[in-house]
C-alpha positions, -999 to 999 in steps of 0.1 A, spaced: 0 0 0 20 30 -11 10 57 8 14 34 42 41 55 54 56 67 88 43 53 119 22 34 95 52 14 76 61 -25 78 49 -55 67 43 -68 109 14 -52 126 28 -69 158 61 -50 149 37 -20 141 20 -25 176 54 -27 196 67 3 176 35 25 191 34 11 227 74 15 231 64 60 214 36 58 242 62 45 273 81 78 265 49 96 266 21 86 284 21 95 324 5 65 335 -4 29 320 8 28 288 0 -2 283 -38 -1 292 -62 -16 272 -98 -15 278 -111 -54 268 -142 -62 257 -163 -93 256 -197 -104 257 -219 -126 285 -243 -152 275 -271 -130 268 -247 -115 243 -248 -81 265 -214 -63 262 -188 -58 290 -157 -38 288 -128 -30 311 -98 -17 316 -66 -42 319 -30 -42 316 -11 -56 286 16 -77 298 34 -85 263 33 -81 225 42 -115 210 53 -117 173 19 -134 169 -3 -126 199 -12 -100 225 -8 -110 264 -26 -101 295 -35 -114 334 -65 -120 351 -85 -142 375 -97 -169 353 -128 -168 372 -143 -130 369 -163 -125 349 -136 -113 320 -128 -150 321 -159 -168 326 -173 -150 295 -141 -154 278 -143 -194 283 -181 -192 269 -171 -172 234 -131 -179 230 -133 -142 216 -121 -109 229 -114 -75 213 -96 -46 228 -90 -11 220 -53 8 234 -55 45 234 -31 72 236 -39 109 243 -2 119 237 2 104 209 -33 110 191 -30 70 181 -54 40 193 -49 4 181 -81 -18 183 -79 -57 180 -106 -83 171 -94 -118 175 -93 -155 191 -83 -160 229 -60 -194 244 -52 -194 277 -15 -189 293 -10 -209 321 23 -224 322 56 -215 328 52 -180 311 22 -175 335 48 -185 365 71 -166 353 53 -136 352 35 -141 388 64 -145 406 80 -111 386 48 -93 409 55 -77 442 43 -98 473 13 -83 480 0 -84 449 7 -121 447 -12 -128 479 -39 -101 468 -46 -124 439 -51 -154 460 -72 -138 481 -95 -118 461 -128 -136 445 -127 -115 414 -163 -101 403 -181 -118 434 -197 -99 463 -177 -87 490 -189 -77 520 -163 -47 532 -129 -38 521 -121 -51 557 -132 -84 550 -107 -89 518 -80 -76 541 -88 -101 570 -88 -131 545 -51 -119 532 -40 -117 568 -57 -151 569 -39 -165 543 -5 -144 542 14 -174 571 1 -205 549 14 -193 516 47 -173 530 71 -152 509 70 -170 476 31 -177 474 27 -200 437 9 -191 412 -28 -198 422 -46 -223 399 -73 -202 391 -54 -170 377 -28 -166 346 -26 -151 308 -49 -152 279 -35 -147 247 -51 -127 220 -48 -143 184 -61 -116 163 -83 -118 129 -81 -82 128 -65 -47 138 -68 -11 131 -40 13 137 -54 49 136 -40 81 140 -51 112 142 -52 139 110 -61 175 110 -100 186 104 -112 152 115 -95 136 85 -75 107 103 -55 80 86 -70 43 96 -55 10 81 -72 -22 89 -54 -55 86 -79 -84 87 -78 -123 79 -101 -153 82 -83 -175 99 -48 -174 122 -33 -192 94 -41 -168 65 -22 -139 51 -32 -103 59 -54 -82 40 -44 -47 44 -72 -14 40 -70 18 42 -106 31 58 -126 68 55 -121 83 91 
């Protein structure tokens, strides 16, 4: 596509992807790498939130959670996510559509341990997405739990990565007068070559 040029050029939009989040670490005061995820429940209602992107794979996009909130249980029902990563200081967002596996082995363990303390226990002790009767109760059940798992808690069973295979992703920028550049790369399958588009803003 000739006139894909700038921070639009290269023929990897993972490559593309890591070029933009690496511009918005420079830039961004907090969270860089936030992404607000989308998926749907069983009713097909929509729920979004915001999460942190752990890691740009050359095929993938990485993030934690409880596999049991209810970004995960309606994750498990569909297999599907999308995700949208926006940066004022830039005037960029990247939006992904795509297939989700699960993360849950030595990358995942990796990654837990890499996680201060507290936030290690916090994530055994915290019922993601259920009821919870006072802040003091959640701090009761990590004092609870802080002498049986010690200094170098594991990984709990029920929280690690989902990885993001996508079928699609925009990169957009923004152009003067409302007139903004927008390429979409899209496939059918994980397999298949990209199919590169330039859209109307």
């Amino acid at each position: 596509m000739s006139d894909r040029r700038g921070v639009f050029a290269g023929d990897d939009p993972f490559k593309i992807a890591q070029r933009w989040l690496e511009a918005a670490v420079a830039k961004e005061p907090n969270d860089p790498n936030a992404i607000a995820l989308a998926t749907v429940d069983g009713a097909g209602m929509p729920n979004v939130r915001m999460v942190l992107l752990k890691e740009i794979e050359p095929d993938a996009f990485v993030f934690y959670t409880n596999y049991g909130s209810a970004k995960g249980r309606e994750i498990e029902a569909s297999g599907k996510a999308a995700f949208v990563m926006h940066w004022k200081s830039l005037r960029r967002q990247i939006r992904v559509r795509g297939l989700v596996s699960r993360e849950e082995g030595a990358q995942a363990d990796a990654y837990f341990a890499s996680r201060s303390l507290k936030s290690r226990l916090g994530a055994w002790a915290s019922h993601q997405s259920e009821p919870l009767a006072s802040r003091n109760a959640l701090m009761a059940e990590v004092a609870r739990l802080t002498p049986r798992l010690g200094t170098h808690p594991p990984r709990p069973p029920f929280w690690g990565g989902y990885r993001i295979h996508p079928l699609e992703i925009e990169f957009w920028a923004d152009g003067p007068f409302r007139l903004h550049d927008r390429f979409r790369w899209r496939r059918d399958a994980i397999e298949e070559p990209w199919d590169i588009t330039r859209l109307n803003p």
